[in-house]
C-alpha positions, -999 to 999 in steps of 0.1 A, spaced: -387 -819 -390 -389 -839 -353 -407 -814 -343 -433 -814 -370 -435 -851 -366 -438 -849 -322 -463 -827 -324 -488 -826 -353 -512 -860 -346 -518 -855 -383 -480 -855 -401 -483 -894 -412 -514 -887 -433 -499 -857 -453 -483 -861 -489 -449 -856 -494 -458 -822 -514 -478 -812 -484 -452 -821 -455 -431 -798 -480 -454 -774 -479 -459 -775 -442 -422 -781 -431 -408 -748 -451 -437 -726 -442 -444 -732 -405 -429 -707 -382 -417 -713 -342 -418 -680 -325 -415 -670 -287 -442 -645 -270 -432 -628 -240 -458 -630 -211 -488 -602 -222 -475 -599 -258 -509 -606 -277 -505 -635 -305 -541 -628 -322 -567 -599 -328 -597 -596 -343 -584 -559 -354 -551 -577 -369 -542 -602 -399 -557 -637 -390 -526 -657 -378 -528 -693 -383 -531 -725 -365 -513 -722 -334 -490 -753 -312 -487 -746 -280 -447 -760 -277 -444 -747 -237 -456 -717 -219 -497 -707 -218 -522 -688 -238 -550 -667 -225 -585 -668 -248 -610 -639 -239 -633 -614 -255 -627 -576 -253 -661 -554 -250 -659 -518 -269 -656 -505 -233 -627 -528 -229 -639 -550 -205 -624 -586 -210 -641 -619 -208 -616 -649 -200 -630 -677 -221 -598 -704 -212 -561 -710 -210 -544 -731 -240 -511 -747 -225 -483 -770 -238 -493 -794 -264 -526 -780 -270 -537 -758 -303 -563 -733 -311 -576 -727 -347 -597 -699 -337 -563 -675 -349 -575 -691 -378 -608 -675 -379 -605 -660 -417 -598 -696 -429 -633 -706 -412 -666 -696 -417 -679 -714 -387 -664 -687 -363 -682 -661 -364 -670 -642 -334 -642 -623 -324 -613 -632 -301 -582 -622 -286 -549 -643 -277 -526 -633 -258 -494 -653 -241 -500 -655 -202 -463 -659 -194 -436 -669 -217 -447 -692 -242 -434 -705 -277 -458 -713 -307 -455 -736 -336 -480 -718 -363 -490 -728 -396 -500 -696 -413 -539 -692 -424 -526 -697 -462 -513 -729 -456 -536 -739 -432 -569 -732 -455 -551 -751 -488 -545 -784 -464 -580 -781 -453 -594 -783 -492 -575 -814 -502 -565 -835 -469 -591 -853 -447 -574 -857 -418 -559 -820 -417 -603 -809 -421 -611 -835 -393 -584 -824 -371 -595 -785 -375 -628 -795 -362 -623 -818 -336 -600 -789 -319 -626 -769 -322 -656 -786 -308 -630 -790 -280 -621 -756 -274 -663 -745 -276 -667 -773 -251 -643 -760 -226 -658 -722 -237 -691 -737 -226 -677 -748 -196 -665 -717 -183 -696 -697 -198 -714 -719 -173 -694 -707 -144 -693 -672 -151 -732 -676 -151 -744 -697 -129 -715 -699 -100 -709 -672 -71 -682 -655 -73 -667 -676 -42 -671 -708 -60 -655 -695 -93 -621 -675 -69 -621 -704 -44 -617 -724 -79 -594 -702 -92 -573 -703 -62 -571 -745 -61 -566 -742 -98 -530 -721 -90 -523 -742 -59 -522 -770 -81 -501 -754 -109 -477 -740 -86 -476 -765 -60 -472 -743 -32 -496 -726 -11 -476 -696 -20 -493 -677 -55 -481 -648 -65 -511 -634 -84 -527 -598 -86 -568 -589 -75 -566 -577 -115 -551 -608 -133 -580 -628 -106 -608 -606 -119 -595 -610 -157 -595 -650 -149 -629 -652 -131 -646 -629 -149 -655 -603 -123 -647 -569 -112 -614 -561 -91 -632 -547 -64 -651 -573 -61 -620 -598 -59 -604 -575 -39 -634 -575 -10 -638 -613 -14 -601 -619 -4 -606 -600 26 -636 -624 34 -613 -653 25 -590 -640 48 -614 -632 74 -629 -669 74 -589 -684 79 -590 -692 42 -561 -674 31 -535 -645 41 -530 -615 20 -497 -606 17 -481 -578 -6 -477 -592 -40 -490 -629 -27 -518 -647 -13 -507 -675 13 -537 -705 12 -544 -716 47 -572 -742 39 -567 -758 14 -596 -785 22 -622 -758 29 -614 -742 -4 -614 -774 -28 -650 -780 -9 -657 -745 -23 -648 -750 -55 -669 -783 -64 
């Protein structure tokens, strides 16, 4: 019940019968890094709470090419798992856990019954989503109109910052899946990068050299 309370803005504002409903229908379940959470090819999921660990939105092309659209980290949530419950969202995406993460869902069921009779629960669904289409815009608006140095010397800070070392241990693939480009593309402008001082490439790791030179990149 804490839990419920900690993490969902909205608890105060349910009824008894729906804090019933919520508290003996929610599940907490742990996705190992890669496992996918949500697919448009599977049964709509829910609302999901991001309780720790990091989730990965894109969309998958026929020729399964991936599109990252933006991470979803601790104490964040995403209602677009909960596309069958809204007709807004017309489109289909794919979740899937980035490294170990552990969810708090309230299944679609629930989810679309709190949404008919509780204000707060409808107002809260929306204003997650005009957030999550914001930062979707956002990164729609790098993939388009930023080079491909801007968007991997922002990528690069963006880890730096995360990890707090200079040390990343990232692959060319997971970069090309998180900037949007091809591997070989990533893969020839890391050895630029390197050639320029930027960074080192080192089996399994890119070292950052210059850090100042690449946060003047990434702006």
């Amino acid at each position: 019940m804490d839990i419920l309370t900690e993490r969902l803005s909205f608890w105060d504002k349910l009824s008894d019968e729906e804090q019933q409903l919520v508290s003996t229908s929610v599940i907490i379940r742990s996705f190992e890094a890669q496992e996918p959470i949500h697919s448009c090819n599977k049964q709509c999921v829910g609302m999901v709470y991001v309780l720790s660990g990091d989730m990965r939105l894109f969309l998958l092309s026929d020729e399964g090419k991936e599109v990252t659209l933006l991470h979803i980290s601790g104490n964040e949530s995403c209602v677009l798992a909960a596309s069958c419950v809204m007709s807004q969202i017309t489109f289909h995406s794919e979740l899937v856990a980035a490294e170990k993460t552990e969810l708090l869902i309230i299944p679609a069921p629930v989810l679309a019954k709190l949404m008919k009779t509780n204000i707060y629960v409808r107002c809260y669904v929306y204003e997650t989503s005009a957030k999550l289409f914001s930062d979707v815009m956002w990164t729609m608006q790098q993939t388009l109109f930023y080079s491909v140095d801007r968007r991997l010397a922002s990528f690069l800070i963006t880890e730096y910052e995360k990890a707090e070392s200079p040390e990343l241990c990232v692959t060319q693939e997971t970069i090309a899946q998180e900037i949007n480009s091809a591997r070989e593309v990533v893969a020839r402008m890391l050895k630029k990068f390197a050639a320029d001082n930027l960074l080192k490439n080192q089996r399994g790791k890119i070292v950052l050299l210059d850090i100042d030179r690449l946060y003047d990149m990434s702006c």
